[in-house]
C-alpha positions in Angstrom: 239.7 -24.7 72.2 236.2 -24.2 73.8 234.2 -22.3 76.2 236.0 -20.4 78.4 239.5 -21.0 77.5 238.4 -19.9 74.3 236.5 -16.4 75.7 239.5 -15.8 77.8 242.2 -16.5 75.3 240.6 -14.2 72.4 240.7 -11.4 74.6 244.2 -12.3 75.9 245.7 -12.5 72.3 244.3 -9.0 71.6 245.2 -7.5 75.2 248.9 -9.1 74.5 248.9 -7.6 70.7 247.7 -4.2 72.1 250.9 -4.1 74.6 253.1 -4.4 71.7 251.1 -1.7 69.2 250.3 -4.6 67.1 246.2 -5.0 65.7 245.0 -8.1 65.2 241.9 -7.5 62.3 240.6 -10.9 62.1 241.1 -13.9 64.2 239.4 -17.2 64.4 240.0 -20.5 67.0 239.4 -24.0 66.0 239.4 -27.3 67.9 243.5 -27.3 67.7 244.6 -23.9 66.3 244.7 -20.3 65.6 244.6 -18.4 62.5 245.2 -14.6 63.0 245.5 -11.7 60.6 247.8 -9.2 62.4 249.3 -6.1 61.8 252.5 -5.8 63.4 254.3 -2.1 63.3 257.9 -2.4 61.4 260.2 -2.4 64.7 259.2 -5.8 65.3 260.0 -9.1 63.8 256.8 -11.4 63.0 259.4 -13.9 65.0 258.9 -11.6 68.3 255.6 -10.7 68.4 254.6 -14.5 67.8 256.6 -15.5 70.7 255.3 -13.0 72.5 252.0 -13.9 71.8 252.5 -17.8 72.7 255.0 -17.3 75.5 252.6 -14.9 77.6 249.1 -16.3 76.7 250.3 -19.8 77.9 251.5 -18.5 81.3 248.1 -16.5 81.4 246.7 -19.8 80.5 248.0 -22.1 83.0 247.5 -19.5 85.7 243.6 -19.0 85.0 242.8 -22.6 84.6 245.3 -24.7 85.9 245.2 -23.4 89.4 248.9 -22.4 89.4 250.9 -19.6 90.6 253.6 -20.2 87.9 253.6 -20.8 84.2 253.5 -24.2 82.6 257.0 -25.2 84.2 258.1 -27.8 81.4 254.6 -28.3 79.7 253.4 -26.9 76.7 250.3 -25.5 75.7 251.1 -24.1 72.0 253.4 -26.1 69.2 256.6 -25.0 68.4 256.1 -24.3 65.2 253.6 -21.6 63.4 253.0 -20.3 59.8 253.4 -17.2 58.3 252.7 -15.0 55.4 252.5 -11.3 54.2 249.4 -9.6 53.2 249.5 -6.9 50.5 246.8 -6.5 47.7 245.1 -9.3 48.7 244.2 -8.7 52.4 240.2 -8.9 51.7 240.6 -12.3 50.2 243.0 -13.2 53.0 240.4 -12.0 55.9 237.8 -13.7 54.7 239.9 -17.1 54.9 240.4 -15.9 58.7 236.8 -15.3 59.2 235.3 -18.9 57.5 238.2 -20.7 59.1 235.9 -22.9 60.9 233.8 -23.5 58.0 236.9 -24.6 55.9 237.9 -26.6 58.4 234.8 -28.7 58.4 234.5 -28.2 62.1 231.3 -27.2 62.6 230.7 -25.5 66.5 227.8 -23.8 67.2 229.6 -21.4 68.9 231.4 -18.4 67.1 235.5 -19.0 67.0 235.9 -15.2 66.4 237.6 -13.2 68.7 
């Protein structure tokens, strides 16, 4: 994910995680994914608010840049699929992960993934 899409979907992810009274503390975008740390208030599953977060971002996605008046009808722009763990003691140790994802991923942009 580059440039713009990139720009636009860092503030979409936190604009989306806002509108649920979730917090996302660290967040990073390389070439193919997202790694997010998120706090997410106890009424809502982690199952929800990631679905949330895919579902709408893709429709604000494909609306932005692909010139359409509807969502992705059929397509897909995230994987099905996403990983998950808690954070409890260890959520220094587990931001700073977040934060040098790019680094650890040997990707190596010039510009910043944060968002």
């Amino acid at each position: 994910m580059f440039g713009e899409i990139r720009a636009f979907l860092g503030r979409q992810l936190r604009e989306l995680a806002t509108q649920k009274g979730c917090t996302i503390i660290e967040g990073t975008m390389v070439q193919d994914h997202v790694h997010m740390m998120i706090s997410i208030p106890p009424k809502y599953s982690v199952a929800e608010i990631v679905g949330y977060l895919k579902g709408k971002s893709a429709i604000a996605i494909a609306r932005q840049f692909g010139g359409r008046k509807r969502n992705f009808n059929g397509e897909q722009f995230w994987a099905r699929g996403y990983a998950v763990s808690t954070v409890g003691f260890n959520k220094d140790q587990i931001r700073g992960y977040v934060k040098n994802q790019e680094q650890l991923d040997g990707q190596g942009f010039d510009e910043s993934g944060s968002f």
